[in-house]
N, C-alpha and C positions, 0 to 999 in steps of 0.2 A: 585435409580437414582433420582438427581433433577435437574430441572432448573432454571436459576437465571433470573429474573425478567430482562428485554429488558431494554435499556435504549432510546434505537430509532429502530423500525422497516421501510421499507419503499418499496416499490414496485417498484419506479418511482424516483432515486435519482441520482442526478449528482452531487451535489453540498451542501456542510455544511456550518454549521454559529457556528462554538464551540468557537471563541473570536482570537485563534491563525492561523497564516498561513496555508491555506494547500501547499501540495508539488505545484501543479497546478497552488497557489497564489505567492509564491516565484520563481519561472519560472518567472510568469508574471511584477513580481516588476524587472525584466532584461530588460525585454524588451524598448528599444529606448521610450523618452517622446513624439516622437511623430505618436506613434503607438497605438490605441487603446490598453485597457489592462484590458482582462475579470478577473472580482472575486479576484481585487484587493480593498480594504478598503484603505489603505493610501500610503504616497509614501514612496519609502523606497530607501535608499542609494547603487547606482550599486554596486555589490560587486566583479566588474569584476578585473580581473587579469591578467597583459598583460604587453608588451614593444611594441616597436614599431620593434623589430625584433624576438619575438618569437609567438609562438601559445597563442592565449587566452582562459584562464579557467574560468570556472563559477562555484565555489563552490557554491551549493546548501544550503548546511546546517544542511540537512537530506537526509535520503533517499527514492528514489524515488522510488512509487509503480512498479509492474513488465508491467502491461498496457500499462503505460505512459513513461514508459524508451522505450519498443520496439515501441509504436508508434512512439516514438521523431526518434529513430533513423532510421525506415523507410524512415519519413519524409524529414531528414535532409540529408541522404546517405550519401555520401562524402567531405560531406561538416566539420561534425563532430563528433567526437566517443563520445557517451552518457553512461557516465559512473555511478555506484548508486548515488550518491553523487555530480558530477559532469556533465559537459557538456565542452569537450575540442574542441575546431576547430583544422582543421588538417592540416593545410594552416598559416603559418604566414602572419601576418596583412589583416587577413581574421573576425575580431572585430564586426563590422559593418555589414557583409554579414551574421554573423552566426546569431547576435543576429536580423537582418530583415526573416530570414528564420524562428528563434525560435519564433517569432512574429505570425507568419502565422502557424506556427507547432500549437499552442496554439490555436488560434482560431480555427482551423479544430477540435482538441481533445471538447472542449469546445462544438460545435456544433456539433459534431457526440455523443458524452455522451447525450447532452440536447435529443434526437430524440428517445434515447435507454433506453429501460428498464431492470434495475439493484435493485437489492435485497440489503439492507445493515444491519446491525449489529455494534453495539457503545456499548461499554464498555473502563469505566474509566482503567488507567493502576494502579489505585491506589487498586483498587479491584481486578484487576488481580492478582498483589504481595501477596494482603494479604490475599484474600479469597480464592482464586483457588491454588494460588503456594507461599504460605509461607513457611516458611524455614522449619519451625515446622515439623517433619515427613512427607515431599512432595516424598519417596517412596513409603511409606505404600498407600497415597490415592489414589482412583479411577480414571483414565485418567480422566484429564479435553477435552471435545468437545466443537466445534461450529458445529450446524448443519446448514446444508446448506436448508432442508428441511424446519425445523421450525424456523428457524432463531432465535435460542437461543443457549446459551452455558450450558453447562451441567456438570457433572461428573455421570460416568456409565459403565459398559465395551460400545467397539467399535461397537460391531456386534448389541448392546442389548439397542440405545439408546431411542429411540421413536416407532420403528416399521421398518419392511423392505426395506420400501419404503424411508428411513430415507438414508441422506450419511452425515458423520459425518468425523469433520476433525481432525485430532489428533492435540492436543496440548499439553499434556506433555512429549511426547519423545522431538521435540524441546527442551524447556526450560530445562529439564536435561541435553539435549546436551549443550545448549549453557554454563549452568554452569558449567559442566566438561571441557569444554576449555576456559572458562575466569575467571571462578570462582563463588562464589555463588551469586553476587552483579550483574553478568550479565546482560544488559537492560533488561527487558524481550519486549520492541519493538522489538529488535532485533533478540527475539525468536519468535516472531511472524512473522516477515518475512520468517524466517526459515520454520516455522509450512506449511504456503502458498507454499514456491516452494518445499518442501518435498511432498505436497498433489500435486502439479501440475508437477513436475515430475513422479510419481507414478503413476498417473491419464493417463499419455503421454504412459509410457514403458505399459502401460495393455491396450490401446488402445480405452479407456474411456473419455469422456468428462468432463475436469476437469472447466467449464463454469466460467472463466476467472479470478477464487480468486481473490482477491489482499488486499493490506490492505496498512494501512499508521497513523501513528500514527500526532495529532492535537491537540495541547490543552489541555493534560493531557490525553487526549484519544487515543485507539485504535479502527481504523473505517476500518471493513470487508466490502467489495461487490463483488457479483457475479451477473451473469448473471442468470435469473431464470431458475430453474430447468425443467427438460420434465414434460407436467402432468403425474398423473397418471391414469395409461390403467384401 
């Protein structure tokens, strides 16, 4: 078994600086100019979508971590359905009302992350393709992990990566899945998505704490956080 060398570890992280948007930052770049707007760098052009007689959409761009989607749509309730990618209102020429409500959704998420402590993990997507799951013979090798214990990624069997006390997340059943239904060129972000709510669903049905995975891809990168694990007894 080995592990590959961290590219960011961090105890205490709400917040990156990898050059591109995060999901959090392109929210923010919606909201009204005259609404504060946390963890935006520049202004960027609303990319709202609307008539004056139907519902307004907010293509996103990307997709949105699993945290930040159920938070929004806590927040938001009936005002609007929070979709990966999107953010629809569900009220015609309701524009204005969603994007003052997403204003306030955002600031809450922003200040309840800054107060909480979260684990994180960074790795390029460029290393992912070609070190962990290059096309080259990617049945024959060892499951690729991320452990959540030692916040590193590995290849290893599952049960055998660090030690027992280790919970380790599978990430190459994803990415074969995801190439088997798209093909071999499949994002592989979008296998890590996958990787996450397969670990957090699984985590759910065995009645286990799956300490709030998430991930989101930034800049070339893919950037994992959890919430920290129980010590150990």
């Amino acid at each position: 078994m080995r592990n590959g060398p961290l590219v960011r570890r961090n105890a205490h992280v709400s917040r990156l600086a990898h050059g591109a948007p995060t999901p959090l930052e392109r929210l923010a770049s919606l909201a009204p100019a005259v609404t504060p707007r946390p963890f935006t760098r520049r202004a960027r052009t609303s990319q709202v979508q609307s008539d004056q007689s139907e519902a307004v959409r907010l293509p996103l761009g990307s997709r949105l971590p699993i945290n930040l989607r159920e938070f929004l749509a806590q927040q938001l309730g009936s005002t609007a359905r929070v979709e990966e990618d999107a953010i629809v209102a569900l009220k015609p020429r309701s524009g204005e009302l969603l994007l003052r409500e997403l204003a306030r959704a955002i600031r809450r998420f922003s200040a309840e992350r800054a107060r909480e402590a979260w684990n994180e993990c960074t790795i390029g997507l460029r290393r992912l393709e070609h070190e962990f799951f290059g096309r080259e013979a990617v049945d024959e090798r060892s499951p690729v992990v991320l452990c959540l214990r030692c916040t590193a990624f590995g290849t290893g069997a599952l049960e055998q990566h660090c030690g027992i006390n280790c919970l380790a997340v599978d990430l190459s059943t994803a990415v074969k899945a995801e190439q088997l239904e798209r093909g071999v060129d499949a994002p592989t972000s979008d296998a890590m998505h996958r990787a996450v709510e397969n670990f957090r669903n699984a985590r759910t049905r065995a009645g286990q704490p799956h300490y709030d995975l998430d991930c989101y891809a930034a800049g070339g990168q893919v950037v994992f956080t959890w919430r920290p694990l129980d010590p150990i007894a």
